[in-house]
C-alpha positions as CSV (number, residue, x, y, z in Angstrom):
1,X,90.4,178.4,170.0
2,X,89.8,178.0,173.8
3,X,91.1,174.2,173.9
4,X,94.2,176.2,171.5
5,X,94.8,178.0,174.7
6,X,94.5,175.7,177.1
7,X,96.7,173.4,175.5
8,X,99.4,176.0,175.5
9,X,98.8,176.4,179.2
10,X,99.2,172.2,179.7
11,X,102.2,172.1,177.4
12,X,104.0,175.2,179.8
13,X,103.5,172.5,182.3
14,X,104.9,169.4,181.2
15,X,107.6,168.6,183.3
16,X,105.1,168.8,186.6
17,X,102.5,166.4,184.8
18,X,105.0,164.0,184.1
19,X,107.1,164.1,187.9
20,X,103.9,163.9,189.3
21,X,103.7,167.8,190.8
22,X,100.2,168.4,189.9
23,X,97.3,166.8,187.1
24,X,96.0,168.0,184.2
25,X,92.7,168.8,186.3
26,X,94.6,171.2,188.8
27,X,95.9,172.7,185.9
28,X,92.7,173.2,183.9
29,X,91.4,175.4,187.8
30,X,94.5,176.9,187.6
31,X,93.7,177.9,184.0
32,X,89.9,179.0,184.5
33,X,91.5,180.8,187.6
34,X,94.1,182.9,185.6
35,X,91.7,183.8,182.7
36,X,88.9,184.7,185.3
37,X,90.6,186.8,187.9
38,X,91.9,189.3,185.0
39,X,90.1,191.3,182.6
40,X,89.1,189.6,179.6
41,X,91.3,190.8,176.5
42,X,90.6,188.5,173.9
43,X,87.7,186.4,172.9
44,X,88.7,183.3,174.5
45,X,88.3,185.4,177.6
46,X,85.5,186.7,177.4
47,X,83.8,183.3,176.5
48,X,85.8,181.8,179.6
49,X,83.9,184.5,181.6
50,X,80.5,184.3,180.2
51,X,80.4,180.6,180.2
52,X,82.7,178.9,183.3
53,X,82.1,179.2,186.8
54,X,84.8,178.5,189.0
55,X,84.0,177.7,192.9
56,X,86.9,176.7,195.6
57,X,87.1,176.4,199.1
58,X,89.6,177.1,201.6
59,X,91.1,173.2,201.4
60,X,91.9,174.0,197.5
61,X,88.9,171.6,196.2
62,X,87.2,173.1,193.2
63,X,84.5,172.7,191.2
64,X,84.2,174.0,187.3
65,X,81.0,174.8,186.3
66,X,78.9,175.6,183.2
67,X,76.6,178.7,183.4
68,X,74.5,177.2,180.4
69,X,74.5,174.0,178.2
70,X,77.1,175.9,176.0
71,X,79.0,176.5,179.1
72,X,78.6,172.6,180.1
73,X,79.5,171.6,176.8
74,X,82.3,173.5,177.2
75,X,83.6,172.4,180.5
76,X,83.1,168.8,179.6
77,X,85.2,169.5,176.7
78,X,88.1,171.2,178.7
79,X,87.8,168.6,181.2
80,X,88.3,165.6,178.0
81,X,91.0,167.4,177.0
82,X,93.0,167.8,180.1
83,X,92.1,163.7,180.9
84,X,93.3,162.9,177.4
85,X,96.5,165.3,177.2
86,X,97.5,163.3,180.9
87,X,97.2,160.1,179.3
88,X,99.5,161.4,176.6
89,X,102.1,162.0,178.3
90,X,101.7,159.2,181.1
91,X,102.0,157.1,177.1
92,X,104.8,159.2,176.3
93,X,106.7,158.1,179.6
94,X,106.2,154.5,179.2
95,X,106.9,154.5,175.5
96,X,110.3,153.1,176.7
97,X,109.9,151.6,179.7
98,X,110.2,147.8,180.2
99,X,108.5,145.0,183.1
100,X,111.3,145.5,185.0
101,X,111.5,149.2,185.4
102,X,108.4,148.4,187.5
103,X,109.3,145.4,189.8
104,X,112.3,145.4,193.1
105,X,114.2,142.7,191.1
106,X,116.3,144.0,188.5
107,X,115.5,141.5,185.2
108,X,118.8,139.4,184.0
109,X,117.0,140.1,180.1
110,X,116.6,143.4,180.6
């Protein structure tokens, strides 16, 4: 249910993962962010709040924390998921990409 939502979140920001604009761990702060600055409404909110701490600094470093082993377990998970989804769409992306797309000399084979 919470990785539900969070993937709706990393799909609503495709096109940035895949220019380069951001990663998928940006986007999972900027998740934990939005759900914890409002007032919980639904259940995935108020586990977000009871479980996930979220500590930043001025230069925008964060640091996503579990408030107990659930809370842990939880991050890790969120944190997999956001890894795994990037590397999905990085595969995606090279699906039809050849040597030569990645070189200065153009190939004669193509």
């Amino acid at each position: 249910m919470i990785l539900s939502e969070f993937s709706k979140y990393l799909q609503q920001h495709n096109q940035d993962l895949m220019t380069g604009k951001t990663t998928a761990a940006k986007l999972l702060c900027e998740w934990i962010r939005l759900v914890i600055y409002k007032n919980p409404k639904n259940n995935v909110d108020k586990i977000v709040h009871r479980e996930i701490m979220l500590a930043e600094n001025k230069s925008g470093d964060f640091l996503i924390v579990g408030k107990s082993e659930s809370g842990r377990v939880l991050v890790n998970a969120l944190n997999n998921f956001a890894l795994s989804y990037e590397n999905y769409i990085m595969s995606k992306w090279l699906s039809d990409k050849k040597p030569h797309h990645f070189t200065n000399y153009p190939d004669k084979n193509n």
